[in-house]
C-alpha positions in Angstrom: 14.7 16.0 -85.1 14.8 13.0 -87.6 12.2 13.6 -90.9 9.7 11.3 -91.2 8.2 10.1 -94.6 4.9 11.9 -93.8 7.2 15.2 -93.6 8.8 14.7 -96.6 8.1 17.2 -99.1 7.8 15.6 -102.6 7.5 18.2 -104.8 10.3 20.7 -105.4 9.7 24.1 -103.8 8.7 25.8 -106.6 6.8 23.2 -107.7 3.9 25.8 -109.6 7.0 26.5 -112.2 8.3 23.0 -112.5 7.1 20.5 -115.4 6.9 17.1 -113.6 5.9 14.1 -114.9 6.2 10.3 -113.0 5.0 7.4 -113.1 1.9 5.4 -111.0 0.3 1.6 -110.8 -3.5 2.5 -111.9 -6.3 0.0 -110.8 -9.0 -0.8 -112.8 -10.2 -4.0 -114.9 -6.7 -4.3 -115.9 -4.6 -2.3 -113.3 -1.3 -1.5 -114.8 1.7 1.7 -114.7 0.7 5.0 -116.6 2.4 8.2 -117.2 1.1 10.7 -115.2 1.7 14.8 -115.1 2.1 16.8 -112.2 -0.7 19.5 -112.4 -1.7 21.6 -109.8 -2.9 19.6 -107.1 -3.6 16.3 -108.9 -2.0 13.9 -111.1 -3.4 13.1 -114.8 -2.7 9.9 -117.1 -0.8 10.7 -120.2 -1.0 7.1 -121.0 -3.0 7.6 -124.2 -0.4 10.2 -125.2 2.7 8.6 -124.0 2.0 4.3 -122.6 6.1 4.6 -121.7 8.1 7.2 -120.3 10.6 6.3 -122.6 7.9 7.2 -125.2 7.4 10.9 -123.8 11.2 11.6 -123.5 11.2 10.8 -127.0 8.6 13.6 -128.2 9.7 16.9 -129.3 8.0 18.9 -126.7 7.4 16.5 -124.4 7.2 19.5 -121.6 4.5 20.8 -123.6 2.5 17.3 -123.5 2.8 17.4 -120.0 1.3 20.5 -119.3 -1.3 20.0 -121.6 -2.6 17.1 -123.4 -6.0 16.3 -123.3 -5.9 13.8 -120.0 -7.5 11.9 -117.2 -7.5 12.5 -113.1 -5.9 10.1 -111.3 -6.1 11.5 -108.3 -5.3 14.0 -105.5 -1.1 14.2 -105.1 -1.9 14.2 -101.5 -3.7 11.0 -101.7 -1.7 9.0 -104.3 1.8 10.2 -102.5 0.0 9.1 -98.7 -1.2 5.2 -100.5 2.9 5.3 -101.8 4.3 4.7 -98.4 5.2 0.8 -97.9 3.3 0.2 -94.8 -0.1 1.9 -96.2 -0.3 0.9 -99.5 -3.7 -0.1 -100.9 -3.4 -2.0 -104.5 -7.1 -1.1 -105.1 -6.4 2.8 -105.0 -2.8 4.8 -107.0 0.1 4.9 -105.7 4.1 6.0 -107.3 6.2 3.9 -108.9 9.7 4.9 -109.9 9.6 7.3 -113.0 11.6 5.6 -115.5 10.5 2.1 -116.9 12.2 1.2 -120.5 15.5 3.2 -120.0 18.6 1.6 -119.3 20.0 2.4 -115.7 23.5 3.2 -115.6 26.0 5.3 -112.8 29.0 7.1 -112.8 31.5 5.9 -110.4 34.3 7.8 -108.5 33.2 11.3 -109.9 33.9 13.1 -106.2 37.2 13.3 -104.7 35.7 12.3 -100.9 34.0 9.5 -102.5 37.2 8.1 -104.1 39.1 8.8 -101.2 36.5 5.8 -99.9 36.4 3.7 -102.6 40.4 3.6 -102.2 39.6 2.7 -98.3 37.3 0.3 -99.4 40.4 -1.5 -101.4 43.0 -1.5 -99.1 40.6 -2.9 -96.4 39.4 -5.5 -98.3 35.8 -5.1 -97.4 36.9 -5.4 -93.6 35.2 -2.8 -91.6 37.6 -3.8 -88.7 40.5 -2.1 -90.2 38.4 1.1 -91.8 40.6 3.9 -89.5 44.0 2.4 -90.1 43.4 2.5 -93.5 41.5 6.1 -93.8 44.4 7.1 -91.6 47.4 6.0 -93.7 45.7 7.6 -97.1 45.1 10.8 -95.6 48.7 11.4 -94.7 50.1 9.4 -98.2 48.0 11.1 -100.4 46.5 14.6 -98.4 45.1 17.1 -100.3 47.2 15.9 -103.5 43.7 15.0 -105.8 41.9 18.4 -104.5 41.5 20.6 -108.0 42.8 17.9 -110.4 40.5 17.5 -113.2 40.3 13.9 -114.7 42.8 13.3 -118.0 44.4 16.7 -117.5 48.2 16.5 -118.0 48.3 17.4 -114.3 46.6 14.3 -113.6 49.2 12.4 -115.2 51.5 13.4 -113.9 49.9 12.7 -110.3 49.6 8.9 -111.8 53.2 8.5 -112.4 53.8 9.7 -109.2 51.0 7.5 -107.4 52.9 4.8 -109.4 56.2 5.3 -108.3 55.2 5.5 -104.9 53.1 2.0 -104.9 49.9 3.7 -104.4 48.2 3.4 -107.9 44.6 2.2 -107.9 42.1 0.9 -110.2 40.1 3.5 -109.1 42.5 6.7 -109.4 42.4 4.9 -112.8 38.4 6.0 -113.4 38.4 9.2 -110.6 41.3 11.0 -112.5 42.2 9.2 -115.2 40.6 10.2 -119.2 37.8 7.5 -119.0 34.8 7.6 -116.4 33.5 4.7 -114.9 30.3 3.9 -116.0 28.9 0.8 -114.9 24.8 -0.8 -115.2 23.5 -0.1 -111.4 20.1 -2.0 -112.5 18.1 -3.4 -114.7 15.3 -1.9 -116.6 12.1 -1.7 -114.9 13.9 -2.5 -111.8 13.8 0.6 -110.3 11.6 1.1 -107.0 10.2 4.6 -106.4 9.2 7.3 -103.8 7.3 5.4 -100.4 8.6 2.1 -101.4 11.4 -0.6 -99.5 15.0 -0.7 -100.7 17.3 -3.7 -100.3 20.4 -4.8 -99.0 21.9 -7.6 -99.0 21.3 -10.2 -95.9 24.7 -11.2 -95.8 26.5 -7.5 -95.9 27.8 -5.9 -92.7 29.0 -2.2 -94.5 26.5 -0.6 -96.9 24.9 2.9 -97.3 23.0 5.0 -99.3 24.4 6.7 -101.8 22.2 10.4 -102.9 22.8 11.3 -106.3 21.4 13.5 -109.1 19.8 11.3 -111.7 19.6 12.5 -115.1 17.1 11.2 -117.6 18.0 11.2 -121.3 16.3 10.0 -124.2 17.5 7.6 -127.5 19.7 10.2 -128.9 21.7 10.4 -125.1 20.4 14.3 -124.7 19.4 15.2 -121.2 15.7 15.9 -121.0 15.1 15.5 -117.2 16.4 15.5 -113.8 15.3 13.6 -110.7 16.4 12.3 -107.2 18.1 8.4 -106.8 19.4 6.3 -104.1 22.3 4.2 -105.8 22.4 1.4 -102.3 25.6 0.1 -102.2 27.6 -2.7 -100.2 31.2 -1.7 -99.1 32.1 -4.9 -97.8 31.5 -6.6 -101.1 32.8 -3.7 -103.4 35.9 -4.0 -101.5 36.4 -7.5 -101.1 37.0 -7.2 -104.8 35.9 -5.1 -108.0 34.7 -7.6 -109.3 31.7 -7.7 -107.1 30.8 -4.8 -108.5 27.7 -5.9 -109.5 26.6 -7.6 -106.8 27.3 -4.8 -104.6 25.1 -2.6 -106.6 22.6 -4.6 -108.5 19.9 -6.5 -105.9 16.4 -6.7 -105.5 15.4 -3.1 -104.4 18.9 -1.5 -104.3 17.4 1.2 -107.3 15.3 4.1 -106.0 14.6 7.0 -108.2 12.0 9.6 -107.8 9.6 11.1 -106.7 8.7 12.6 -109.9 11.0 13.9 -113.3 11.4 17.3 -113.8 11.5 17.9 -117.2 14.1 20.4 -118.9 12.3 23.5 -119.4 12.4 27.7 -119.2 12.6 26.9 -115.2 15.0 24.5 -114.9 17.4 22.8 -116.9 21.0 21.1 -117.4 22.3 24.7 -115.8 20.8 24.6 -113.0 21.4 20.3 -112.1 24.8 21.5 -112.0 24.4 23.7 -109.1 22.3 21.2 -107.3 22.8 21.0 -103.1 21.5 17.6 -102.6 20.7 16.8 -98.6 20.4 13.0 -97.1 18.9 12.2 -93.5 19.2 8.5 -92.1 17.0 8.4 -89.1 17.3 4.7 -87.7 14.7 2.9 -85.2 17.6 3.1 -82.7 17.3 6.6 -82.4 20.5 7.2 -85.0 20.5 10.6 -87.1 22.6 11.2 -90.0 23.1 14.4 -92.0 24.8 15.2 -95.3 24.8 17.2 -97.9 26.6 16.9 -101.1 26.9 19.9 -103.2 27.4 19.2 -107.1 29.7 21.9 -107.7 32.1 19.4 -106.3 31.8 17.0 -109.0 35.1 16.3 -110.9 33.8 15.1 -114.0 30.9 17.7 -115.4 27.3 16.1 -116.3 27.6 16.6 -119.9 30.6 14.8 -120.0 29.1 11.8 -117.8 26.5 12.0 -120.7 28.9 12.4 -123.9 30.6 9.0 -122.1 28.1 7.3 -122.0 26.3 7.4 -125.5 27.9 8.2 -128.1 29.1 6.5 -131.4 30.3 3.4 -129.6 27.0 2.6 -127.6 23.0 3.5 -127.9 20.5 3.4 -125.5 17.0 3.5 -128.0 15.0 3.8 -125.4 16.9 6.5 -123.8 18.9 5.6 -120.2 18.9 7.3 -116.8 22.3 8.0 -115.5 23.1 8.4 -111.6 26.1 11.2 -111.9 27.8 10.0 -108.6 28.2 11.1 -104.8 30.3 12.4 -102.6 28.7 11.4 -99.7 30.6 8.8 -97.7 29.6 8.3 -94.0 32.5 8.0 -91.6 31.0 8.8 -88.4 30.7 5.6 -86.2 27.4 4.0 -86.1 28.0 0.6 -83.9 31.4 0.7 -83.0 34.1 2.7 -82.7 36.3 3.1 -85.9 33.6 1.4 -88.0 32.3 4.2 -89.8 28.5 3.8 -90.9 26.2 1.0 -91.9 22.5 0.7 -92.4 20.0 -0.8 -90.0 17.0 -2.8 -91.1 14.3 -0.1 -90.7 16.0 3.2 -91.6 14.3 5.6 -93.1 16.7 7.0 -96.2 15.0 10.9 -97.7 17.1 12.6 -100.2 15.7 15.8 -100.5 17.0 18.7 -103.4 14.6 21.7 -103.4 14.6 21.9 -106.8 13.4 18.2 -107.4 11.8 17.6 -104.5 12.0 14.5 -101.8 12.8 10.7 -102.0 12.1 8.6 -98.8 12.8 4.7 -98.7 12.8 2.4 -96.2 15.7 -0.4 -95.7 15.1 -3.3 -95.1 17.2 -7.2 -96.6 16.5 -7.3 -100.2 15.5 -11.1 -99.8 12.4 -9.8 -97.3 11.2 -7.2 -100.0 8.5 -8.7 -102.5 10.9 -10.3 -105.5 10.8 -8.3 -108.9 8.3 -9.9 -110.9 6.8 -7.0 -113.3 9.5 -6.8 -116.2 10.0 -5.3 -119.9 7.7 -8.4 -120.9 4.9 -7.5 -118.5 4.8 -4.3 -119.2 4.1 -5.1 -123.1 1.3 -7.7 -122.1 -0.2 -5.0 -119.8 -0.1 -1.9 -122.3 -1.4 -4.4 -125.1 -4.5 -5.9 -122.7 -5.5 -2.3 -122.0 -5.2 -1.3 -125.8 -2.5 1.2 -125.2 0.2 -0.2 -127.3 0.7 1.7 -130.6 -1.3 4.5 -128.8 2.0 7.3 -128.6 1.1 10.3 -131.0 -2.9 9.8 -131.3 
């Protein structure tokens, strides 16, 4: 049986040890986002404390902040998470937003060996989903188990590229799956991100997308790891593989960002450590009655976190207000959704919950990204707002 959003357990299962912290639209004389802090049974605004995320990540011990600065109920986590879902949402009472704001959002691309296997399909098929099996097919048997234990830059792994090379079959992406330098690419904008109850978008005009589950770490100006949550990097085959190129508008669209539900925060319960042991589950449960189970274990990853991080920033780029970095899947459907051969694509209406029981549960709802409500409240707003509700300056008092 399909999970509903209502099922959807949002807080990791040992939630009493975790240190979570989010973020949620407040109403009032001048509604606006705060920081909030997962405590007990209720949520509390850390705003005076902290008015950005990006502010809190920045503080020493920002876990012990969370747990307990002087702070204000919000409300019940059962009735904020209820008034999150998109088709119940009152503006008048709290409700989530995504729990980043300020940070840059970056990915890692090709960091799983099934996922490049896809991205090479992707390639050779030229975004056509019509020839999908014919090319999966003919990559199998060319390249077989042959990238299975190769660890990126290795001398083993160049040797595998000379002999990809020599055979025809080298690939801009075998370049960034096994070659020294990582992909890392912007999957949104700032701000951009939507959160746990809320739509995700894909693009009107693409006929081969799907979710993509990932572990999301959360780091602050000096590119150190602080926290860890859940994020839906939406992606569109058929323009990805039409060319490279489109990278960016295969990844970057209204609503294509979810992250969430909350940020666990590195602490004496959980840490970089345990991320990398992460089983991370994702159910698609379509209005046509369509189920869809994964799960993608980050043991497989070939690239290790800390070096996704260390690749990221470092002497040759800064993030100052810290960036949160999607560390790549290696979930890539195959099984035949519409027709036979064609591998998986979303439906308007699917419900999308990537679950990890150490962070919890992110459900999203698809739907065209040009239906959604546009982006409106940026970097810009958010100054305006923290300034009209005297905030601004506020970190530290």
């Amino acid at each position: 049986m399909a999970i509903t959003f209502d099922e959807t357990p949002a807080l990791p299962e040992d939630a009493p040890e975790a240190t979570l912290v989010g973020r949620a639209w407040l109403p009032g004389p001048v509604p606006g986002p705060a920081v909030v802090a997962v405590r007990e049974d209720a949520l509390w605004d850390l705003s005076p404390r902290a008015p950005t995320m990006s502010d809190l990540l920045e503080e020493a011990d920002a876990v012990a902040l969370a747990r307990s600065a002087p702070a204000a109920r919000v409300g019940s986590l059962e009735e904020v998470i209820a008034n999150s879902r998109w088709d119940r949402r009152d503006p008048s009472r709290p409700f989530l937003l995504a729990p980043i704001d300020l940070q840059a959002i970056k990915a890692a691309g090709v960091t799983f060996v099934r996922s490049l296997v896809e991205r090479l399909v992707e390639e050779r098929a030229q975004g056509d989903v019509r020839r999908v099996a014919e090319v999966r097919s003919r990559l199998e048997e060319l390249i077989g188990g042959e990238l299975s234990g190769i660890r990126p830059g290795s001398p083993e792994a160049m040797c595998l590229k000379e002999h990809l090379q020599a055979e025809g079959a080298w690939s801009q992406y075998l370049e960034v799956g096994i070659g020294p330098d990582a992909e890392i690419f912007t999957k949104a904008q700032p701000m951009s991100a939507v959160g746990h109850g809320s739509l995700i978008g894909i693009h009107p005009r693409s006929v081969w997308n799907n979710p993509e589950p990932e572990l999301v770490l959360v780091a602050d100006s000096r590119g150190r790891a602080r926290a860890a949550t859940l994020g839906n990097d939406v992606n569109l085959r058929d323009f990805e593989g039409r060319s490279a190129l489109l990278l960016g508008r295969a990844k970057d669209n209204n609503a294509s960002c979810a992250i969430g539900p909350f940020l666990r925060l590195f602490d004496e319960s959980f840490g970089l450590e345990e991320a990398r042991r992460l089983e991370i589950r994702l159910e698609v449960a379509g209005e046509d009655g369509f189920h869809l189970s994964a799960v993608s274990s980050m043991r497989e990853i070939s690239r290790d976190p800390g070096e996704l991080l260390a690749q990221t920033a470092s002497a040759t780029h800064q993030y100052p207000d810290g960036f949160a970095l999607f560390c790549g899947t290696m979930f890539a459907p195959t099984r035949d959704r519409d027709r036979p051969g064609e591998g998986f694509t979303h439906h308007v209406g699917d419900l999308v919950v990537i679950r990890a029981p150490e962070l919890g549960g992110l459900a999203n709802r698809v739907a065209h990204c040009d239906r959604i409500p546009p982006w409106t409240f940026g970097s810009r707003a958010l100054m305006h707002n923290l300034a009209a509700r005297g905030l601004l300056g506020a970190r530290g008092q």
